[in-house]
C-alpha positions in Angstrom: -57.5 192.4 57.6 -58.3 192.8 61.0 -60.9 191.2 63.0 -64.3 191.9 62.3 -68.1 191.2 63.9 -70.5 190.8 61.5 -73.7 191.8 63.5 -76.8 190.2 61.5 -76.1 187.1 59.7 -79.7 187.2 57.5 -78.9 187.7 53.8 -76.6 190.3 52.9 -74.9 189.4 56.7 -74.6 185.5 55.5 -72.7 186.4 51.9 -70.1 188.6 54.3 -69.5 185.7 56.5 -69.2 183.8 53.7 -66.8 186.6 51.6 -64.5 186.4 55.3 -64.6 182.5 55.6 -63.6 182.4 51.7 -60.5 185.3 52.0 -59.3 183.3 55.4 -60.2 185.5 57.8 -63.4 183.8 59.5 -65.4 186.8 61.1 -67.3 186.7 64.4 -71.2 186.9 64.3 -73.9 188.5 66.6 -77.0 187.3 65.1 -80.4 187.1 65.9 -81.4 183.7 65.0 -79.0 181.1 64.4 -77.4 181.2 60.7 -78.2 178.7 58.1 -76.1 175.4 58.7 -73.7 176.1 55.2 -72.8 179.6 56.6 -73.0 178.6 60.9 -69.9 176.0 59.4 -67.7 179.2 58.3 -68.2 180.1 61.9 -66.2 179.2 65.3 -67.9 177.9 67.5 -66.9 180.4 69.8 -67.2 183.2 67.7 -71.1 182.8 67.5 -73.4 184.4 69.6 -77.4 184.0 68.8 -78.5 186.8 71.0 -80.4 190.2 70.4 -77.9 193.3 69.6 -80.6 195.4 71.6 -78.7 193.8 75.0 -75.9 195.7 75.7 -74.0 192.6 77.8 -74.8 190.8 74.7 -73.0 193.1 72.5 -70.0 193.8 75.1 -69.6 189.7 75.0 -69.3 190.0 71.1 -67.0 193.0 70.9 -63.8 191.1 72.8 -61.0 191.2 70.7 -62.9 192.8 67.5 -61.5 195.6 65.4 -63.9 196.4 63.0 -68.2 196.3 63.3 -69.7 195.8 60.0 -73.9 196.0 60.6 -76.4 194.3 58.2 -78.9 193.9 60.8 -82.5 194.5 59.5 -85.7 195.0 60.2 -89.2 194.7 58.6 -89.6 194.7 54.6 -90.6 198.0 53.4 -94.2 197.2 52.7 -94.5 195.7 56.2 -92.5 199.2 58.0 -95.1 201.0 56.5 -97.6 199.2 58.6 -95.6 199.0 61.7 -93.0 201.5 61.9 -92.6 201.1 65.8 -92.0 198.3 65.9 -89.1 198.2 63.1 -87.6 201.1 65.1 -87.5 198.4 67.4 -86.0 196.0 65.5 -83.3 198.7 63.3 -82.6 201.5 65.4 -82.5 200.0 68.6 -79.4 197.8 68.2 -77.7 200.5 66.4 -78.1 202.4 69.5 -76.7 200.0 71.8 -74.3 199.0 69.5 -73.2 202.7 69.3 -72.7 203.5 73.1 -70.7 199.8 73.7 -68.7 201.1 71.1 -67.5 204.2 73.0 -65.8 201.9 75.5 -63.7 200.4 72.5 -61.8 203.4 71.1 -60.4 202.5 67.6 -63.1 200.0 66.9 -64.6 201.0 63.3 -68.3 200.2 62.0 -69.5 200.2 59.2 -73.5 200.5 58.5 -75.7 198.9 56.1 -77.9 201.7 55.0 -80.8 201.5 52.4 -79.6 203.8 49.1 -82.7 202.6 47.1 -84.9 204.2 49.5 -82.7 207.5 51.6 -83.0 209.5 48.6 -86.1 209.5 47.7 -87.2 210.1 44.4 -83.9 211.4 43.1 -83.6 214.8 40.7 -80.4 213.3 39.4 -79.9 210.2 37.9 -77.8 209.2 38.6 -78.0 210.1 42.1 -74.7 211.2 43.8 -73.8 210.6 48.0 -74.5 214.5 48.7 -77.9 214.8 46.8 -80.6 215.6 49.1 -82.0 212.9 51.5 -86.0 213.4 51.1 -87.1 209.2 51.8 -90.8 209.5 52.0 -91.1 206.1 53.0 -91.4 204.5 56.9 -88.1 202.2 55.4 -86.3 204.7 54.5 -86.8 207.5 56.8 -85.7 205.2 59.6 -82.5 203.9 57.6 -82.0 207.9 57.3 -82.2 208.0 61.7 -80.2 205.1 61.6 -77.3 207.3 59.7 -78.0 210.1 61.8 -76.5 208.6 64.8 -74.2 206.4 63.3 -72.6 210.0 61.8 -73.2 211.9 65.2 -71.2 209.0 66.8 -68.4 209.9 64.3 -68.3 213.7 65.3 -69.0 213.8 69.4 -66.9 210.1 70.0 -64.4 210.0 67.3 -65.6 206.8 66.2 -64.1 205.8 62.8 -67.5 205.2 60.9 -69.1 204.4 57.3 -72.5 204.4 55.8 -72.9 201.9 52.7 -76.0 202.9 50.8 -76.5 199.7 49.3 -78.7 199.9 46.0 -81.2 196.6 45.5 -79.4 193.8 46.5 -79.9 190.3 45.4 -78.6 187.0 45.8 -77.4 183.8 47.5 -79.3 183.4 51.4 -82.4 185.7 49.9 -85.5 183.9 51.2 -88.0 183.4 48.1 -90.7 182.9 50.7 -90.6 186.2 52.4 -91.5 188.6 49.6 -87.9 190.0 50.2 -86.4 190.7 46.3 -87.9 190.7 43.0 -84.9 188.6 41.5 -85.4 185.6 44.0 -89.1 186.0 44.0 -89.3 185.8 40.3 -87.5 182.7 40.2 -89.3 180.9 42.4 -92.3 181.9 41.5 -92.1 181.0 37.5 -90.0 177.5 38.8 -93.0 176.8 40.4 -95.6 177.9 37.9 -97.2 180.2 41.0 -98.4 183.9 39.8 -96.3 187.4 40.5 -97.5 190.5 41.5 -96.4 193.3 39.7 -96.8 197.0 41.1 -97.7 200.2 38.6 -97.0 198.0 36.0 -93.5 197.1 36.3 -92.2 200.3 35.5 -90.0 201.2 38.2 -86.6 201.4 37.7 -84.0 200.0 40.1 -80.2 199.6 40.3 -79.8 195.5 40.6 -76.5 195.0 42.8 -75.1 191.1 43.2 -75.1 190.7 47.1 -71.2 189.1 46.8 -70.4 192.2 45.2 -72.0 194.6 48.3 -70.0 191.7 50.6 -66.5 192.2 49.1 -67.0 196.1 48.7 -68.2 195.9 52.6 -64.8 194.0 53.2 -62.6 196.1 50.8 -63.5 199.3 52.4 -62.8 198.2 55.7 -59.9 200.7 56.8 -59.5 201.8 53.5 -60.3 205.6 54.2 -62.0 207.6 51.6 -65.6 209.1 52.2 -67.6 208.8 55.2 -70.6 207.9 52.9 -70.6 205.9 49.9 -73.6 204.7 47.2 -72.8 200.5 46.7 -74.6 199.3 43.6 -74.3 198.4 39.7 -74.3 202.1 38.7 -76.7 201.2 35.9 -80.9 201.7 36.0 -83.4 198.2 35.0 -87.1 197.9 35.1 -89.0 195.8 36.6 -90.4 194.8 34.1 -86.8 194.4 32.1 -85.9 192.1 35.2 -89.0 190.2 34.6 -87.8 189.2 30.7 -84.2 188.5 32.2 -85.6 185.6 34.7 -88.2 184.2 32.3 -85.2 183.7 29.6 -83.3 182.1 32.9 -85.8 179.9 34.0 -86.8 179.2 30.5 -90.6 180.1 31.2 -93.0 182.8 30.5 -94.2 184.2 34.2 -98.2 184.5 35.0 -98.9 188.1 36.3 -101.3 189.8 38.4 -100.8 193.5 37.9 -101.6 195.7 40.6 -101.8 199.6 40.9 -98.6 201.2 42.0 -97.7 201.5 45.7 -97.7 205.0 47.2 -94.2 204.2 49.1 -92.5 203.0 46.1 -89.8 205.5 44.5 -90.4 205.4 40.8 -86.8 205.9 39.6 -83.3 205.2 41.4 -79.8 204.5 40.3 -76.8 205.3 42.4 -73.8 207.1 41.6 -70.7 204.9 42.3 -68.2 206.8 40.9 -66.9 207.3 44.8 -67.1 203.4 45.2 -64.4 202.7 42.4 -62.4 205.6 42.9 -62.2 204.3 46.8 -61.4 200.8 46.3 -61.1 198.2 43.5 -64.4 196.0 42.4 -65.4 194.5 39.6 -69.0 194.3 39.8 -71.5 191.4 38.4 -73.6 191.9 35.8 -77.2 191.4 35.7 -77.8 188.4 34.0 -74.3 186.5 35.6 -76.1 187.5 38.9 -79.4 186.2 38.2 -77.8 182.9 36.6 -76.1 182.3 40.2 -79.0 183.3 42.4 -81.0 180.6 40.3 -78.4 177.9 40.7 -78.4 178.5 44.6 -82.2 178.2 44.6 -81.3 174.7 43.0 -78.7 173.9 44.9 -78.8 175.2 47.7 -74.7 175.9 47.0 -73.6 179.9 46.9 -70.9 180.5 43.6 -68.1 182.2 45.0 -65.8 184.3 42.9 
């Protein structure tokens, strides 16, 4: 394996570090804010930097000795880019770029990116939908995820840098914070542990493809070197509402939710499942199912301990 940065150590960044720390190879981090302590003890203390990725010293300090980028940096939630899109062109785009031109002064030094597959594509003529359908995001999230690629690809052709876009589908997990709206899994179970009301959007009838975040860590690390497609979808491969999900946590948690139903959000794609048929054909996963996922992100939120497999 060789040695890789981790750049963003929020939630799907934290269940990489932890993947590395777990398989014996320990990553570096170049993180915003300083990790939560379970994952910061995974971590040299050397191999830390809290700094901002938009600071190109910064980044040069993290790069030493690194063979492999792997970026989960992110920015605002989707309903919150809508509002602000500048600034989380600020927040996404700008350490990409900087991350980007250091990396032209380390030939040979791959990176992989982090890209948003629930969102790219739009809503989707295919189901499911395949790497090379059409990119039409008519969201603020996922247009600038679609920039974000942009570059990352140019990079590729003009510099020869060895690069990979993971279009992640709706991940959730271990280090997802219940309290800042991010993930209906997490959100759900909080929420009915506590007896406090969810919000449910057009009626809970959007359809999402639910990936584990352990299982978008190990196929992060798997396809590290592993050659194959320059692009490729990361999820379950399988379609639930949300309104599916809801029954799932209620028979979890062992309590019947309170709702507040809402009318359906104009950014919102109705339908998406990804196409991973390039995934398994790249690299070998077994991927977690629904309720074994939801099972472990409830005994974290209990715990406070991540199940590792």
């Amino acid at each position: 394996m060789p040695r890789i940065l981790v750049i963003g150590c929020g939630f799907i960044g934290s269940n990489i570090v932890e993947q590395l720390v777990a398989s014996g190879q320990p990553p570096a981090v170049l993180t915003r804010s300083a990790p939560a302590a379970d994952v910061a003890a995974g971590i040299a203390p050397g191999d830390l930097v809290v700094g901002d990725a938009t600071d190109a010293e910064t980044v040069e300090r993290a790069l030493q000795g690194i063979e492999h980028v792997i970026f989960s940096a992110g920015g605002l939630l989707p309903a919150a880019s809508e509002d602000n899109p500048e600034l989380d062109a600020q927040l996404t785009l700008e350490p990409v770029r900087t991350v980007l031109e250091r990396l032209r002064e380390h030939p040979g030094v791959g990176l992989t990116y982090l890209s948003s597959g629930g969102t790219v594509y739009g809503e989707p003529e295919t189901i499911p939908v395949p790497e090379d359908a059409p990119t039409e995001a008519f969201g603020a999230y996922g247009r600038l995820h679609l920039r974000c690629e942009s570059e990352v690809l140019a990079a590729s052709r003009e510099h020869g840098l060895p690069a990979r876009i993971l279009r992640c589908a709706t991940v959730y997990g271990e280090h997802q914070d219940p309290d800042r709206g991010q993930g209906a899994v997490v959100t759900f179970l909080h929420r009915i542990e506590r007896g406090e009301p969810i919000d449910l959007y057009g009626g809970g009838a959007t359809i999402r493809d639910y990936v584990y975040a352990g299982d978008v860590a190990r196929a992060a690390i798997a396809l590290v070197g592993a050659g194959g497609p320059a692009t490729i979808n990361v999820g379950s491969g399988s379609g639930t509402s949300l309104v599916e999900l809801l029954r799932a946590v209620e028979r979890e948690v062992g309590r019947e939710a309170q709702v507040n139903q809402h009318e359906p959000r104009g950014f919102e794609v109705h339908q998406i499942v990804l196409d991973t048929t390039l995934l398994h054909q790249t690299v070998e996963l077994e991927t977690t199912d629904l309720g074994t996922g939801i099972a472990r992100t409830h005994r974290w939120l209990k715990t406070g301990r991540p199940e590792r497999v």
